[in-house]
N, C-alpha and C positions, 0 to 999 in steps of 0.2 A: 328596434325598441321593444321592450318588454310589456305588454297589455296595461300594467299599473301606470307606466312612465306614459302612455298611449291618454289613460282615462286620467291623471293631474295633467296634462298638456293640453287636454280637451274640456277639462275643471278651471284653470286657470284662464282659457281663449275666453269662456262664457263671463267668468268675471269679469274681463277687459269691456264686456260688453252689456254685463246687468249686475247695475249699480246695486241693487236691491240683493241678488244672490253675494256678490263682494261683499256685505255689509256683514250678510248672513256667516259666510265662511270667515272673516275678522273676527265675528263675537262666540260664533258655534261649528271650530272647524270638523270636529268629532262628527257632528253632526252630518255635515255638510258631506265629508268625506266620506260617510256610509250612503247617503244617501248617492253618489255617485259610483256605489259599487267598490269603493273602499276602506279596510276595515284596521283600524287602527287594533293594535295590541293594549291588552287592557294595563293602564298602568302610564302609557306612553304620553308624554305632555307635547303637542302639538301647537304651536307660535304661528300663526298667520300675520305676516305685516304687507303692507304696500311698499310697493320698488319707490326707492330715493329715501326710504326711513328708516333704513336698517340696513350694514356690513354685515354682511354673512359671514363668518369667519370658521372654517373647517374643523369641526368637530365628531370625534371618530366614537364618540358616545351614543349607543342605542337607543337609549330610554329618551333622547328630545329628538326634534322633529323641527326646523324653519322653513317656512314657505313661503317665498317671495313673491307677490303677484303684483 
């Protein structure tokens, strides 16, 4: 695994477990995501939803971002 895939695997386990940081990365994932060390491309529109409220559906577009948690 690649250090990125490493640090949203270890961004996401924390979610699972503070209600308060999940809330933070829903509304400020930009945010949330720097603050764990990674750095979003300026421009790039980041979607945070919760698992059961969103199909992912494979999209080979750079400029968006889904993140299931």
């Amino acid at each position: 695994m690649t250090n990125d895939t490493n640090k949203m695997n270890a961004l996401i386990a924390a979610c699972w477990k503070d209600d308060a940081l999940k809330e933070r990365f829903l509304s400020d994932p930009h945010a949330v995501l720097a603050e764990h060390g990674m750095d979003v491309p300026e421009g790039m529109n980041v979607n945070v939803v919760e698992n059961g409220q969103h199909w992912k559906i494979a999209n080979r577009k750079i400029e968006n971002w889904t993140i299931v948690i």
